[in-house]
NUKE-991959 format. One record per atom (N, C-alpha, C): residue in three letters; x, y, z. Coordinates in steps of 0.2 Angstrom, whole numbers, plus 5000, padded with zeros to 4 digits. Layout:
N
ALAXYZ ...
// end
This chain:
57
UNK508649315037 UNK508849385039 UNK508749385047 UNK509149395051 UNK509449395057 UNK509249465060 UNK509149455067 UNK509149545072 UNK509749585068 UNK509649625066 UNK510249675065 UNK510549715069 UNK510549685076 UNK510949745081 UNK511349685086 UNK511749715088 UNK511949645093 UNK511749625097 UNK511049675102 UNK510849645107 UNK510049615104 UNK509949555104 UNK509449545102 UNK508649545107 UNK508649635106 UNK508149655110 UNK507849705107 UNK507149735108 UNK506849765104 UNK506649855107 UNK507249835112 UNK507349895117 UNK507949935112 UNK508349895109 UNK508649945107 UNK508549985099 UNK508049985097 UNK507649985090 UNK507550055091 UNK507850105090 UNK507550195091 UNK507150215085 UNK506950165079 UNK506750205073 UNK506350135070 UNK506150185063 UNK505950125059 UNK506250075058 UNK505750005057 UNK506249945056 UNK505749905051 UNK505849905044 UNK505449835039 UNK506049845034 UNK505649795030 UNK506149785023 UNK506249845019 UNK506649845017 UNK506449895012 UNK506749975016 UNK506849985020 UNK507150055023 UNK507750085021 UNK507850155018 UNK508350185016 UNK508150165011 UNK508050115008 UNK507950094999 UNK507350134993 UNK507350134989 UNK506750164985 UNK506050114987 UNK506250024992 UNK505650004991 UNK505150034992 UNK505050075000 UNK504250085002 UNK503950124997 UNK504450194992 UNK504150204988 UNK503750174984 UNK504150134982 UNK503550104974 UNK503050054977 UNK503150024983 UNK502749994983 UNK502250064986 UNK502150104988 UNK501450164990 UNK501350164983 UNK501850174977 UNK501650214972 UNK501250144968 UNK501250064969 UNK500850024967 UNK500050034971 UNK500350044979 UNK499650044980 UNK499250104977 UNK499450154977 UNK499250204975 UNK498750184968 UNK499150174963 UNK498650144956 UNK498450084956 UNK498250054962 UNK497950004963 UNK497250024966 UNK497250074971 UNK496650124973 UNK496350164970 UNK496750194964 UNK496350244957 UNK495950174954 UNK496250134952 UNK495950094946 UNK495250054950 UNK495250024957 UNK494649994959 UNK494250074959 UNK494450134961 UNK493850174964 UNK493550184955 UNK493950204952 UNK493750204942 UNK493350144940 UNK493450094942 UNK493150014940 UNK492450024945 UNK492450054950 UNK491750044955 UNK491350114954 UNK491750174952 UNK491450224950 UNK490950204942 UNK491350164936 UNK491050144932 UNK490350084932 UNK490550054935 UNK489950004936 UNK489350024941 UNK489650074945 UNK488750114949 UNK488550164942 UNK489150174939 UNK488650234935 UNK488350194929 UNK488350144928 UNK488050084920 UNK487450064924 UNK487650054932 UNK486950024935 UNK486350084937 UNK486650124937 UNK486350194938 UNK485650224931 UNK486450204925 UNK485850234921 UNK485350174918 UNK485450114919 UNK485050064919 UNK484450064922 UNK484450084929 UNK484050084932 UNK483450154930 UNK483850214926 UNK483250274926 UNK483050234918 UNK483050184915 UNK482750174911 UNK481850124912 
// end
């Protein structure tokens, strides 16, 4: 994948520029990261709370 504009300079770039622009990509990938951050903060929340009541015993 090549510059996409004819002058291969980064002066002419007025907007966003990754893969994925205009497409559904950057949605789904937020929407991965997204239930990628629920699941560790659920996975960290349950193991402080097992080590928690472990500890009041």
């Amino acid at each position: 994948m090549g510059f996409p504009y004819d002058t291969a300079d980064w002066a002419v770039v007025d907007g966003a520029m990754f893969m994925g622009w205009g497409g559904s990509a950057p949605g789904i990938y937020t929407l991965i990261a997204a239930i990628i951050c629920v699941a560790v903060l659920w996975m960290g929340n349950s193991s402080e709370k097992a080590k928690y009541e472990d500890a009041e015993k």
